[in-house]
N, CA, C and O atoms as a CHARMM CRD file, in Angstrom:
* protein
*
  364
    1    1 UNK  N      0.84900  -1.16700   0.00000 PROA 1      0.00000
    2    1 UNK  CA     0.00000   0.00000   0.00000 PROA 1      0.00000
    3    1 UNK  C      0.89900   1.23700   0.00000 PROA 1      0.00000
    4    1 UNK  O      1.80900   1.37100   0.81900 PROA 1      0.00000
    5    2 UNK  N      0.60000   2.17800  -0.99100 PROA 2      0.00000
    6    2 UNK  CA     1.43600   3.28600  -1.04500 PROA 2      0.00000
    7    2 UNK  C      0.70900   4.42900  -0.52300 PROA 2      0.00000
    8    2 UNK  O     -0.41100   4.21900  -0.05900 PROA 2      0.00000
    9    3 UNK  N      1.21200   5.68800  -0.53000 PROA 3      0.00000
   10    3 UNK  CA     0.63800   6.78100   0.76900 PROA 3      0.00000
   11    3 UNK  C     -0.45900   7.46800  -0.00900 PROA 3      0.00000
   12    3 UNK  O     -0.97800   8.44000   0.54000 PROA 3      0.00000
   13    4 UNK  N     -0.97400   7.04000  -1.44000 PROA 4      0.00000
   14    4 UNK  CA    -1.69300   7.55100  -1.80900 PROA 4      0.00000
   15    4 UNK  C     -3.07900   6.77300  -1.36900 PROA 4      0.00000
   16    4 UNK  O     -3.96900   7.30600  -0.70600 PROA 4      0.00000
   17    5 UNK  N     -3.10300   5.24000  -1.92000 PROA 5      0.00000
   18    5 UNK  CA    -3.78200   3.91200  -1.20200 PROA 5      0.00000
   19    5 UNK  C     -4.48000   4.03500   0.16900 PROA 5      0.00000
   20    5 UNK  O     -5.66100   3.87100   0.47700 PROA 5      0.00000
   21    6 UNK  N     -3.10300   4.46600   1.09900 PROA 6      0.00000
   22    6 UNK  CA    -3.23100   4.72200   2.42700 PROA 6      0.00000
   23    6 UNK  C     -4.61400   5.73700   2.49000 PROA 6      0.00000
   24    6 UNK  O     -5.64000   5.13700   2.81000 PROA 6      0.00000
   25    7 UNK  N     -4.77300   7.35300   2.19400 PROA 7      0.00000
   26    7 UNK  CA    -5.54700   8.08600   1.89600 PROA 7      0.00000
   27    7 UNK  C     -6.48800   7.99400   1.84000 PROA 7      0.00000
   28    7 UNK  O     -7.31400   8.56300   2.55400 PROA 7      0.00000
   29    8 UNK  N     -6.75200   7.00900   0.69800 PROA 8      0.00000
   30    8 UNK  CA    -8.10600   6.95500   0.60600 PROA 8      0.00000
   31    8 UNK  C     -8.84500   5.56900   1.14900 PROA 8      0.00000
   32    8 UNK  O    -10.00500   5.21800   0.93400 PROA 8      0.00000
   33    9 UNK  N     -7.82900   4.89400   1.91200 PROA 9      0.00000
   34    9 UNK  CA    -8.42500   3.94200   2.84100 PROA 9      0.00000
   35    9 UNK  C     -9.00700   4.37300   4.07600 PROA 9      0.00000
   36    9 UNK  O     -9.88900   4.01200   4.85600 PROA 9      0.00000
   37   10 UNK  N     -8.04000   5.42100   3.92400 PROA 10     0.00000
   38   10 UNK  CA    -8.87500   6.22900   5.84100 PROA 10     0.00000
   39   10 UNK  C    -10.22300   7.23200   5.44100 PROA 10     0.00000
   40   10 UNK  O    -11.25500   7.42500   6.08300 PROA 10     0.00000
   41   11 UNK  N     -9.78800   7.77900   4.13000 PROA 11     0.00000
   42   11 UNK  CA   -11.55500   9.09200   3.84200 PROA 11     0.00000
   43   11 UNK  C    -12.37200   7.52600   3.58000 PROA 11     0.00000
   44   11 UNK  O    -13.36600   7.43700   4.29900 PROA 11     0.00000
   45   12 UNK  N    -12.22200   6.74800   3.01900 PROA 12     0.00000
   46   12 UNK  CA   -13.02800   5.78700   2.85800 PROA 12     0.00000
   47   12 UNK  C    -13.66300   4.92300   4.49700 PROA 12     0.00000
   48   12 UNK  O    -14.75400   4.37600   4.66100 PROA 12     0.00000
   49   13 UNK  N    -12.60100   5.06900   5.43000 PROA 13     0.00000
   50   13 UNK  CA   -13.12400   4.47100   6.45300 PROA 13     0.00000
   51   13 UNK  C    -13.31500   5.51200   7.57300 PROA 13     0.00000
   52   13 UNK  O    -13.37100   5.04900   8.71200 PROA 13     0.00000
   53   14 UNK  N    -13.41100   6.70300   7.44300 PROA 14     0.00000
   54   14 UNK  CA   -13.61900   7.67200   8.03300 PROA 14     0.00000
   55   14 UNK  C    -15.26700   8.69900   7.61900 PROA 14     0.00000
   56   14 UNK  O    -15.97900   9.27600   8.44100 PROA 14     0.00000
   57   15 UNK  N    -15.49200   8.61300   5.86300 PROA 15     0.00000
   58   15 UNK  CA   -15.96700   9.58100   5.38100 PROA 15     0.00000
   59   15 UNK  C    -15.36900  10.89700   5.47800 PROA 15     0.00000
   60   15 UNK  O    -16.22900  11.76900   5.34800 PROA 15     0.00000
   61   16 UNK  N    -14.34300  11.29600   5.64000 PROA 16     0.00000
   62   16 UNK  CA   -13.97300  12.42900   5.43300 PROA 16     0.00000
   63   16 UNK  C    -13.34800  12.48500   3.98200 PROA 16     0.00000
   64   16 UNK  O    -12.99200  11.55600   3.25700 PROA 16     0.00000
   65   17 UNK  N    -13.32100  13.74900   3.79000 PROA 17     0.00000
   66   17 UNK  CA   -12.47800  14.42100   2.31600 PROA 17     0.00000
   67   17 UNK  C    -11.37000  13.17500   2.02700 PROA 17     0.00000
   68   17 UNK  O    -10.92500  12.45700   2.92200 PROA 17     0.00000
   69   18 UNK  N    -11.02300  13.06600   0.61600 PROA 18     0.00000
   70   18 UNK  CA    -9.67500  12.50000   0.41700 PROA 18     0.00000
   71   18 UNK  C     -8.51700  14.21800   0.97100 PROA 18     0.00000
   72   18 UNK  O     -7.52100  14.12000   1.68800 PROA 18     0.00000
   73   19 UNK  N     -8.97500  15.39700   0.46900 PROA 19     0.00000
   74   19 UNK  CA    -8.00300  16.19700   0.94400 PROA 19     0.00000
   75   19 UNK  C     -7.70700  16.49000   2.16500 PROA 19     0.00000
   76   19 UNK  O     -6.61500  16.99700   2.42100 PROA 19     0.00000
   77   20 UNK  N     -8.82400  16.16600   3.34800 PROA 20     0.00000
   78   20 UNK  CA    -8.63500  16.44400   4.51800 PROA 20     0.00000
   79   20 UNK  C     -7.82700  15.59700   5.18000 PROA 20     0.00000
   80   20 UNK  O     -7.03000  15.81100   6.09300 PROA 20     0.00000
   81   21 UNK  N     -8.19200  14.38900   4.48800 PROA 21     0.00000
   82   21 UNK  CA    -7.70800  12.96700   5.04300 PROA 21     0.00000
   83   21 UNK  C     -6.10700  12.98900   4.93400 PROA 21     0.00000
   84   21 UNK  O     -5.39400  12.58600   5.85400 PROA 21     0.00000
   85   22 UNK  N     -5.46800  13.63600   3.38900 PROA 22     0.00000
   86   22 UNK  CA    -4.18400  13.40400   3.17400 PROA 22     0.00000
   87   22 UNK  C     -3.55600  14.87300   3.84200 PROA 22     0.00000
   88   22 UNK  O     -2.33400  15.00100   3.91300 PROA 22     0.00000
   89   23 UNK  N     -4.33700  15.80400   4.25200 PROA 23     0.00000
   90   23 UNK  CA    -3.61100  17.34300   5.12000 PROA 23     0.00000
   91   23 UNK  C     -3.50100  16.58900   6.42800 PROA 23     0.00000
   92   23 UNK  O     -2.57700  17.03000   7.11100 PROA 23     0.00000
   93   24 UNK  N     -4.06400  15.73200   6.90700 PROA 24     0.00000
   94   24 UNK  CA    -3.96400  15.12900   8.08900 PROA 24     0.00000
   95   24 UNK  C     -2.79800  14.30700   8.13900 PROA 24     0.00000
   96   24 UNK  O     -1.77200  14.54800   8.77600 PROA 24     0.00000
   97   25 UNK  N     -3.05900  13.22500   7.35000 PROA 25     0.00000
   98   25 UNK  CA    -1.87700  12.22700   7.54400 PROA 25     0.00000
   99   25 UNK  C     -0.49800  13.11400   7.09100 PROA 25     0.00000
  100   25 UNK  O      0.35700  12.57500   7.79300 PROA 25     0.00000
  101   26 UNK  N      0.08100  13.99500   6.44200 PROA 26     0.00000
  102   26 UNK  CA     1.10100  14.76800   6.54900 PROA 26     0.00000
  103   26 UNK  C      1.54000  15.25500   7.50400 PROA 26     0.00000
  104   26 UNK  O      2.71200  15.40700   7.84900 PROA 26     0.00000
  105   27 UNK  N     -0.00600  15.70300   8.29500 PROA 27     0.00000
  106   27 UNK  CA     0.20300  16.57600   9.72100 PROA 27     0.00000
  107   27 UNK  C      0.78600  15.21900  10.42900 PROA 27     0.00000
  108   27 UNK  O      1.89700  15.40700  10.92500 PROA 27     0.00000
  109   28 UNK  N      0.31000  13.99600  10.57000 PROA 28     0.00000
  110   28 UNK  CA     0.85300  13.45300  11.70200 PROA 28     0.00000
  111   28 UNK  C      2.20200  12.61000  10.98000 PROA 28     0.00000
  112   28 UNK  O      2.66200  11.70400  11.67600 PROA 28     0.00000
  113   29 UNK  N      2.84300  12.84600   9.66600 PROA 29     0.00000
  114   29 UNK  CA     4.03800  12.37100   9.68100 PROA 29     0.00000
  115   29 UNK  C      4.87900  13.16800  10.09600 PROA 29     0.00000
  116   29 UNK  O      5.87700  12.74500  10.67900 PROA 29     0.00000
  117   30 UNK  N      4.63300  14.76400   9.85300 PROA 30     0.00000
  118   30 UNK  CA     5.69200  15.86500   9.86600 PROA 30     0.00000
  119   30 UNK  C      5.80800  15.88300  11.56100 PROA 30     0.00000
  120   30 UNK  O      6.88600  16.19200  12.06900 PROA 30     0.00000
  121   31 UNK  N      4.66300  15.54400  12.39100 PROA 31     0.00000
  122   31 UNK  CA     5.04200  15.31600  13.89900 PROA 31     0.00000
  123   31 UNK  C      5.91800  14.46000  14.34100 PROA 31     0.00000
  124   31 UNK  O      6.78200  14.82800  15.13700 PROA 31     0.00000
  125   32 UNK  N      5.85700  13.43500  13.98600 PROA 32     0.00000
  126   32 UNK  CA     6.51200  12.36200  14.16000 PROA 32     0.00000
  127   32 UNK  C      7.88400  12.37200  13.15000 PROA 32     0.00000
  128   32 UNK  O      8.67800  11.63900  13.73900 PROA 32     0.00000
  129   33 UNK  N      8.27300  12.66600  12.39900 PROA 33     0.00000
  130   33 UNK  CA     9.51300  13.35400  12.20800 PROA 33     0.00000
  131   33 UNK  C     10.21000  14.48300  13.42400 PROA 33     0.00000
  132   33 UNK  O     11.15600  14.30200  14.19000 PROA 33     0.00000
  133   34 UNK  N      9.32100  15.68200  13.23600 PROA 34     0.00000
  134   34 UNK  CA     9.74800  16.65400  13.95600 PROA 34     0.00000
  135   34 UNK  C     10.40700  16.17500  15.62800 PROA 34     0.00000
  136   34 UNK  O     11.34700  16.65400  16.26300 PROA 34     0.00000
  137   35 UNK  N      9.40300  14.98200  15.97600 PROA 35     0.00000
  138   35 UNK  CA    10.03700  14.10400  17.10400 PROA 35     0.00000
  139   35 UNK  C     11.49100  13.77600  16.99900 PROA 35     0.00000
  140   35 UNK  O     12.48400  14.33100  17.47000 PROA 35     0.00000
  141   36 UNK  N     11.31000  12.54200  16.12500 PROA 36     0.00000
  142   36 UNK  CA    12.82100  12.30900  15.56600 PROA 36     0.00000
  143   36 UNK  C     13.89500  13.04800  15.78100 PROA 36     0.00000
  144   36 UNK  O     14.78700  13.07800  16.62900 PROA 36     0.00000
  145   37 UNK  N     13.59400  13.68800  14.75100 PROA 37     0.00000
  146   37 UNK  CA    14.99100  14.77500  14.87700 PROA 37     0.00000
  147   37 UNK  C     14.97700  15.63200  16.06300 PROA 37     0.00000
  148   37 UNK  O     15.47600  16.72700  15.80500 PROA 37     0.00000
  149   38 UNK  N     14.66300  15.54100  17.01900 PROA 38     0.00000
  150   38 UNK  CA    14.33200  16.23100  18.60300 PROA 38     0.00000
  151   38 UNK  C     15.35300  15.33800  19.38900 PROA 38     0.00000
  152   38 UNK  O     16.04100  15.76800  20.31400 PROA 38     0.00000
  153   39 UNK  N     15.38000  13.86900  18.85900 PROA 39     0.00000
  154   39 UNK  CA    15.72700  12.76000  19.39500 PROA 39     0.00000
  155   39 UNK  C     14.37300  12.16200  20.50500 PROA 39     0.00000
  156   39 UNK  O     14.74100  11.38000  21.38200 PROA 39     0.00000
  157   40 UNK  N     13.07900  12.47300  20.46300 PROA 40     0.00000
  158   40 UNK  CA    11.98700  12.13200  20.87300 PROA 40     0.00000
  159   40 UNK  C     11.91800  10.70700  20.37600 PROA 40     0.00000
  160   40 UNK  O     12.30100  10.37600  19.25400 PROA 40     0.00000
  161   41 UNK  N     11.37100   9.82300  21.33500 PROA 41     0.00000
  162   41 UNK  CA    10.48000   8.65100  20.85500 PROA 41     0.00000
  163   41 UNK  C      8.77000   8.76800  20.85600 PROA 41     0.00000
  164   41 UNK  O      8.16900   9.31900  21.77800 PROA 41     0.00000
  165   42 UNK  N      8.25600   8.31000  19.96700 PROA 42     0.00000
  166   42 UNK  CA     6.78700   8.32500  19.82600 PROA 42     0.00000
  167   42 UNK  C      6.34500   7.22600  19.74200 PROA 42     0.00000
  168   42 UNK  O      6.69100   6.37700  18.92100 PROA 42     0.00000
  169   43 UNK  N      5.28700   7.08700  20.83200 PROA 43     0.00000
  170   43 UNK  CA     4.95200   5.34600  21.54000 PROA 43     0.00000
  171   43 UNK  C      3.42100   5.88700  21.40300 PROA 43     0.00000
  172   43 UNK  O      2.74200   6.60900  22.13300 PROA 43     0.00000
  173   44 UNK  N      3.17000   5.25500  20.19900 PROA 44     0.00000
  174   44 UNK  CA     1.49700   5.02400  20.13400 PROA 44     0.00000
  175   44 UNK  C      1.51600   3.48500  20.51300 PROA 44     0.00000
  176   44 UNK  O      2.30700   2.61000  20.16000 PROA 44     0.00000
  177   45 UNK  N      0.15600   3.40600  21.52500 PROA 45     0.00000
  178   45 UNK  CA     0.63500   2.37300  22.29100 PROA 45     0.00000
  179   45 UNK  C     -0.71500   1.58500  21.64800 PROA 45     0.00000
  180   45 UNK  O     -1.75800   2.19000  21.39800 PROA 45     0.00000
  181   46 UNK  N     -0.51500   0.04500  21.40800 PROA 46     0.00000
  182   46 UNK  CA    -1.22200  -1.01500  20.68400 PROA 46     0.00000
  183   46 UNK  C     -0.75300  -0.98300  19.13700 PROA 46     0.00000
  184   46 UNK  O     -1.18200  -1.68800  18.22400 PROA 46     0.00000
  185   47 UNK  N      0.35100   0.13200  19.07600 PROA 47     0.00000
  186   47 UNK  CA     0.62400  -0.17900  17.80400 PROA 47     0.00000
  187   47 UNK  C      2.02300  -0.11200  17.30200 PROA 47     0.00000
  188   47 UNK  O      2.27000  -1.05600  16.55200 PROA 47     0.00000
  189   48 UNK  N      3.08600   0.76800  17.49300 PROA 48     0.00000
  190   48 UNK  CA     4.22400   0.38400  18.15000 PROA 48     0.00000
  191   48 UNK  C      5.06600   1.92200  18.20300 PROA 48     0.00000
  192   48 UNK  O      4.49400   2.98700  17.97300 PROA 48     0.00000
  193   49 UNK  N      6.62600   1.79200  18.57600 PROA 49     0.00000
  194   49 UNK  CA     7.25300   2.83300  18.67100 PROA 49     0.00000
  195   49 UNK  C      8.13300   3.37600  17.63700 PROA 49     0.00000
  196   49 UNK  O      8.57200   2.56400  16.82200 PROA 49     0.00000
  197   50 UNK  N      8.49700   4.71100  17.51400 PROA 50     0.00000
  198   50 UNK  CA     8.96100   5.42500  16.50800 PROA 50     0.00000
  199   50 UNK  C     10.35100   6.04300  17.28100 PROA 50     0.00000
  200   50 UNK  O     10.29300   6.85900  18.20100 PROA 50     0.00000
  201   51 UNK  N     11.34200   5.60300  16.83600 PROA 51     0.00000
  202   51 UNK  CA    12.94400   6.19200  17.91100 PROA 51     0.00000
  203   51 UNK  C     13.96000   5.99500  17.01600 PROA 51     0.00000
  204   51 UNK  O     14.17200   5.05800  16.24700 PROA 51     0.00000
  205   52 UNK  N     14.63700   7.14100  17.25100 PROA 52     0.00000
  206   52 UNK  CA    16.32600   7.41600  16.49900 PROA 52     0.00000
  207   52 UNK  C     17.26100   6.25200  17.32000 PROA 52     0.00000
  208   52 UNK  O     17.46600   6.32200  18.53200 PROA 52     0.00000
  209   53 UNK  N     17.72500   5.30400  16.55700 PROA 53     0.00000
  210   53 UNK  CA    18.62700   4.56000  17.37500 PROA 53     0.00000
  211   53 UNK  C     20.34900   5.20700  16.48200 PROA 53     0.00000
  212   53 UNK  O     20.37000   5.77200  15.38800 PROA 53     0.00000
  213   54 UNK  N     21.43500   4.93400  17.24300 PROA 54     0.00000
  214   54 UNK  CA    22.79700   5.37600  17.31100 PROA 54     0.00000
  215   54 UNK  C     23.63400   4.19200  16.42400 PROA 54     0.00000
  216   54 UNK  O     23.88600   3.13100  16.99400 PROA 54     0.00000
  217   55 UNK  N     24.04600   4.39000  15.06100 PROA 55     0.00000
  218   55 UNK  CA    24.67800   2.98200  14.91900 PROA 55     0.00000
  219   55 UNK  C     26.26800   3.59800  14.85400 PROA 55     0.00000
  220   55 UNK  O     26.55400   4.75800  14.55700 PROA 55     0.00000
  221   56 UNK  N     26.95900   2.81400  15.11100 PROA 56     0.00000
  222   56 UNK  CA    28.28300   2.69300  15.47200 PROA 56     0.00000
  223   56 UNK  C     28.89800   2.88300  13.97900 PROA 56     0.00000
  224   56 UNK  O     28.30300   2.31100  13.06500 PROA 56     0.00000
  225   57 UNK  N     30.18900   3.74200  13.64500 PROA 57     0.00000
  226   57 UNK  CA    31.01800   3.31500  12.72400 PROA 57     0.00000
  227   57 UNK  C     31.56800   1.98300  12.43400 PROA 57     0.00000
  228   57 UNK  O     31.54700   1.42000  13.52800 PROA 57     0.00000
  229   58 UNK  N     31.99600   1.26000  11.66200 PROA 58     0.00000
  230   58 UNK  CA    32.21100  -0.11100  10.81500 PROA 58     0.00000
  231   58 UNK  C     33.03400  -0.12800   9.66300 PROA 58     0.00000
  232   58 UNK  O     33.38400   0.86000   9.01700 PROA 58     0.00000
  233   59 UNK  N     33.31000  -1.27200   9.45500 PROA 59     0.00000
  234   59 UNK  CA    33.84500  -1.38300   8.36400 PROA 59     0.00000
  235   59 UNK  C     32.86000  -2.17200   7.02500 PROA 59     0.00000
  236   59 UNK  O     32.01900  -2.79900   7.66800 PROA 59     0.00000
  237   60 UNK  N     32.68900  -2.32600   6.11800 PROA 60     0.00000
  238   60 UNK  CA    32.50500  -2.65600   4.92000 PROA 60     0.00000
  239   60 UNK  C     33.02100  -3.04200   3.50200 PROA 60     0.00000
  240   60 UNK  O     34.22100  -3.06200   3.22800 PROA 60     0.00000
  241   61 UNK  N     32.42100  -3.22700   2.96900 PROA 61     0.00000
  242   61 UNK  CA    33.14100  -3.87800   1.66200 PROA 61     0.00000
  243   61 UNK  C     32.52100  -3.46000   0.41500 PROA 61     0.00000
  244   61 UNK  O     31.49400  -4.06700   0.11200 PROA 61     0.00000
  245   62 UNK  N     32.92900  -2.55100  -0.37100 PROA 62     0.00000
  246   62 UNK  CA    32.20600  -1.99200  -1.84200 PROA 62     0.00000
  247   62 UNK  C     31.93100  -3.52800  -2.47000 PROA 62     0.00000
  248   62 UNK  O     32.82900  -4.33600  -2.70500 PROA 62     0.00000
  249   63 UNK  N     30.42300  -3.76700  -2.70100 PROA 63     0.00000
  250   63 UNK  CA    30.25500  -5.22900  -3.47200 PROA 63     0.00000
  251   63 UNK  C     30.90100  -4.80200  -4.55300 PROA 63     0.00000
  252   63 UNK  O     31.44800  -5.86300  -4.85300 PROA 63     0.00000
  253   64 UNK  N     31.23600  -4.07600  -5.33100 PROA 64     0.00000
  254   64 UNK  CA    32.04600  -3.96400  -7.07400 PROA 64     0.00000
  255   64 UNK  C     33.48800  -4.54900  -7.13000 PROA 64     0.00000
  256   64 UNK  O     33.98200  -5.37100  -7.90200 PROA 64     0.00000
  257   65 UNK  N     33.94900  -3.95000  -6.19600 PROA 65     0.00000
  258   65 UNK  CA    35.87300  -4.14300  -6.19300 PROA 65     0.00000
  259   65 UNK  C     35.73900  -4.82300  -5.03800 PROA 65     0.00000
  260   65 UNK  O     36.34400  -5.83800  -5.38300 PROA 65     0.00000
  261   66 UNK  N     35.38700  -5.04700  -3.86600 PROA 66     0.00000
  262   66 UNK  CA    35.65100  -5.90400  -2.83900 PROA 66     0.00000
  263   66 UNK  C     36.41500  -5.20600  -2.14600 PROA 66     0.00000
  264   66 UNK  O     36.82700  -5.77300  -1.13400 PROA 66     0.00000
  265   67 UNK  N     36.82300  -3.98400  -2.34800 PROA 67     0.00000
  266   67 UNK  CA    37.61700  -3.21200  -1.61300 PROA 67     0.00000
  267   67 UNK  C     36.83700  -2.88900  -0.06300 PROA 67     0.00000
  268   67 UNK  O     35.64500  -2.65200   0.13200 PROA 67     0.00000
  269   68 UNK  N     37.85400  -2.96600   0.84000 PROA 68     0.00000
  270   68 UNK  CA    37.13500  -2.40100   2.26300 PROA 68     0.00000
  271   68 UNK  C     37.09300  -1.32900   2.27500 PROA 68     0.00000
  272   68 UNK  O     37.80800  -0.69900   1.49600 PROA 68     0.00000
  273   69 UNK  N     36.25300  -0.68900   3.14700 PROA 69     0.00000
  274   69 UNK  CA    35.53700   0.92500   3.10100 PROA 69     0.00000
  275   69 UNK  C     35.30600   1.28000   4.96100 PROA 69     0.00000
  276   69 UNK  O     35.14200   0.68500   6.02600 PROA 69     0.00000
  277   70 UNK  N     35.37700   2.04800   4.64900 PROA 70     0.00000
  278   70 UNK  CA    34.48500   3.04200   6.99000 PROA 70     0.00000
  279   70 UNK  C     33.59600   3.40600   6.07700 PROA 70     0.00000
  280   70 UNK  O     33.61400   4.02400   5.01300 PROA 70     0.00000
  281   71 UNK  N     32.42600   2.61400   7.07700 PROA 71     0.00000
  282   71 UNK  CA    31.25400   3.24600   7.24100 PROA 71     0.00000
  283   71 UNK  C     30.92700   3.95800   8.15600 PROA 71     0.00000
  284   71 UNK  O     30.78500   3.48600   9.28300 PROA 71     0.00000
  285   72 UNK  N     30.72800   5.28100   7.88600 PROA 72     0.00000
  286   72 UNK  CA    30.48700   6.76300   9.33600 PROA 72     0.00000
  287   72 UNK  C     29.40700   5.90200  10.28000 PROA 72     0.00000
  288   72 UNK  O     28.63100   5.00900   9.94100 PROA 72     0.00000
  289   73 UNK  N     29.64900   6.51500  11.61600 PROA 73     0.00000
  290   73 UNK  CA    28.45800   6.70600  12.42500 PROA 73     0.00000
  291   73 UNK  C     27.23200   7.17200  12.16000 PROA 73     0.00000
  292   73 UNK  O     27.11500   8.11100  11.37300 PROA 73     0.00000
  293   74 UNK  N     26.28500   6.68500  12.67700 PROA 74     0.00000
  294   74 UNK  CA    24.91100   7.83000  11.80400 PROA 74     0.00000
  295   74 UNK  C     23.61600   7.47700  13.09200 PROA 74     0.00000
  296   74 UNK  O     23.63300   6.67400  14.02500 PROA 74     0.00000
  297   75 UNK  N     22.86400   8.18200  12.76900 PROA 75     0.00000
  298   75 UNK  CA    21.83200   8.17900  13.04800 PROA 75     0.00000
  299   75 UNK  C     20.62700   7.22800  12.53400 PROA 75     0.00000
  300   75 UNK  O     20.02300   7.79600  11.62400 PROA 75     0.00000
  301   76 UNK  N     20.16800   6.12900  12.79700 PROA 76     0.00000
  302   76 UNK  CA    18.83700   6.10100  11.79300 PROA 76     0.00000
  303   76 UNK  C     17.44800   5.61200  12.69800 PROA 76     0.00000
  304   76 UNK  O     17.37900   5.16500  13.84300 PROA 76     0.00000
  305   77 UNK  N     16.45900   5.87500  11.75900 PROA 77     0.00000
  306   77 UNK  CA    15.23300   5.78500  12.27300 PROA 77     0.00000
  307   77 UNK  C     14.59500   3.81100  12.43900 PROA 77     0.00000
  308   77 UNK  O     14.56600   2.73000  11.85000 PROA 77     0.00000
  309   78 UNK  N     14.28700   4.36600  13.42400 PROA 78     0.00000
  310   78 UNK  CA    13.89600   3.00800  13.60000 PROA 78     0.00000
  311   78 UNK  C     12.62500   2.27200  14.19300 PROA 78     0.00000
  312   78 UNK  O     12.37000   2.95800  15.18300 PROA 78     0.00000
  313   79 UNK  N     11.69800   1.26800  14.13700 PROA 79     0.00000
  314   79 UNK  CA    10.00300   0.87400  14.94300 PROA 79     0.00000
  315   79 UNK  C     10.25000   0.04200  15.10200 PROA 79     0.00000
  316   79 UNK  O     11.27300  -0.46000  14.63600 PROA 79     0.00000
  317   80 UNK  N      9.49300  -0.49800  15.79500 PROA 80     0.00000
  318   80 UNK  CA     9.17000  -1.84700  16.85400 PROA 80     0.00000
  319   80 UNK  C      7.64200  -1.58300  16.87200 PROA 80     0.00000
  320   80 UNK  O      6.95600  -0.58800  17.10700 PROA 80     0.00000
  321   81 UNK  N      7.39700  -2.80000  16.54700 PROA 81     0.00000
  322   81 UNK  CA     5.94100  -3.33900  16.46400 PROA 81     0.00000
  323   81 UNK  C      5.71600  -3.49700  18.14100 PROA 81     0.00000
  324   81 UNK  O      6.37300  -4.15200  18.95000 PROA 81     0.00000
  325   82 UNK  N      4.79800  -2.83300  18.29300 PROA 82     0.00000
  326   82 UNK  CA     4.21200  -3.34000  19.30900 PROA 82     0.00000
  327   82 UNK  C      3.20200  -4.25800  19.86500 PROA 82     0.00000
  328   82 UNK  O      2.44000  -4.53700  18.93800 PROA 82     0.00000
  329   83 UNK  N      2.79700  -4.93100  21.07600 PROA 83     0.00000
  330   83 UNK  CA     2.45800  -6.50000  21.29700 PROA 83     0.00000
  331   83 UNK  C      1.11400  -6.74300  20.56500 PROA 83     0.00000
  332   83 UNK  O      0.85500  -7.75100  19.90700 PROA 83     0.00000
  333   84 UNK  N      0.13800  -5.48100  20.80500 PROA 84     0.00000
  334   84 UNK  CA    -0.62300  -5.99900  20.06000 PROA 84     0.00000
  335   84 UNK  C     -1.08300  -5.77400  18.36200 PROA 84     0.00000
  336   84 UNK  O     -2.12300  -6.13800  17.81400 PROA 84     0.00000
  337   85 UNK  N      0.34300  -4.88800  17.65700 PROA 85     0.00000
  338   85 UNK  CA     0.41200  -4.82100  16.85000 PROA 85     0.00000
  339   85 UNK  C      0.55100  -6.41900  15.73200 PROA 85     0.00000
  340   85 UNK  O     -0.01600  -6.85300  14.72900 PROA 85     0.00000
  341   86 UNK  N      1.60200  -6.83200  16.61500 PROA 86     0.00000
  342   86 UNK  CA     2.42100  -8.06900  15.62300 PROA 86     0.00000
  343   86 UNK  C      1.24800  -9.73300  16.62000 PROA 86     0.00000
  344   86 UNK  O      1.37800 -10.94700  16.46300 PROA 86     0.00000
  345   87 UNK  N      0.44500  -9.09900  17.36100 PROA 87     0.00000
  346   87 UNK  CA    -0.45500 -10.63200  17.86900 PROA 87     0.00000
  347   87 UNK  C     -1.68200 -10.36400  16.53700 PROA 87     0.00000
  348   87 UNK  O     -2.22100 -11.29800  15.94400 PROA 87     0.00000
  349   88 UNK  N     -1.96000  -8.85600  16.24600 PROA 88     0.00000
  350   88 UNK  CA    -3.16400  -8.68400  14.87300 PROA 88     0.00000
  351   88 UNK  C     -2.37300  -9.42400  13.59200 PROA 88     0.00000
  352   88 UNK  O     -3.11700 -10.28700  13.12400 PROA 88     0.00000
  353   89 UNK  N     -1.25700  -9.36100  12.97300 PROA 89     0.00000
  354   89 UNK  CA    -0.64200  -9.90300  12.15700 PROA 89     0.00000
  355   89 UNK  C     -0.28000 -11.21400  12.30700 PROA 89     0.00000
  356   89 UNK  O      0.14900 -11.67200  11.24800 PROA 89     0.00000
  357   90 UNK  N     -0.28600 -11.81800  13.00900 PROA 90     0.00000
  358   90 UNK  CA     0.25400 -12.52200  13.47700 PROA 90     0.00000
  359   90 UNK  C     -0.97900 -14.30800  13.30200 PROA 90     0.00000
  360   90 UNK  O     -0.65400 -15.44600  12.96600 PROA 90     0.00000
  361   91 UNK  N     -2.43200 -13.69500  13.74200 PROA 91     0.00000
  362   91 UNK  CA    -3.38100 -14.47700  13.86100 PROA 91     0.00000
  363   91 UNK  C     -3.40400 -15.03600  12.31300 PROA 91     0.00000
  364   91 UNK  O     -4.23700 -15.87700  11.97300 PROA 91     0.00000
C-alpha cells in the first residue's frame, strides 16, 4: 500500500475528504519526524514505537571491487511493532 492507497483507505473508512484525510496524515508524519529529529520517541501504544537509534562506525566492503571501506556513524530511524500490533498480524 502506497501513501496515496493509504488516503483513501482512511476518507473511505472515516468519510472524510480525500483532501482532509491526506492534510492530516502529513500533519501526523511531519510530527513524528519533527520528534525524531528532537531525538523524541513516539509510543502510540497497541501499535508500536517510533525512535532514532545510534549505529556505530564499521567497516565494509564496496560489493564492485571488494575493496574495504568506513562506514560513518549515523543516526537512523527506527520501529518496533508493538504487542498488540504483531499478535493482529500474526493471527
Amino acid at each position: 500500500m502506497n501513501k496515496a492507497e493509504l488516503v483513501n483507505a482512511i476518507a473511505t473508512k472515516t468519510g472524510a475528504k480525500r483532501s482532509a484525510t491526506e492534510n492530516s496524515l502529513n500533519a501526523v508524519l511531519d510530527c513524528v519526524k519533527d520528534a525524531l529529529v528532537k531525538g523524541d520517541k513516539v509510543q502510540l501504544v497497541g501499535f508500536g514505537t517510533f525512535e532514532v537509534r545510534q549505529r556505530a562506525a564499521r567497516k565494509g566492503h564496496n560489493p564492485q571491487t571488494g575493496a574495504e571501506m568506513k562506514i560513518a556513524a549515523c543516526k537512523a530511524p527506527s520501529f518496533k511493532a508493538g504487542k498488540a500490533l504483531k499478535e493482529v498480524v500474526n493471527k
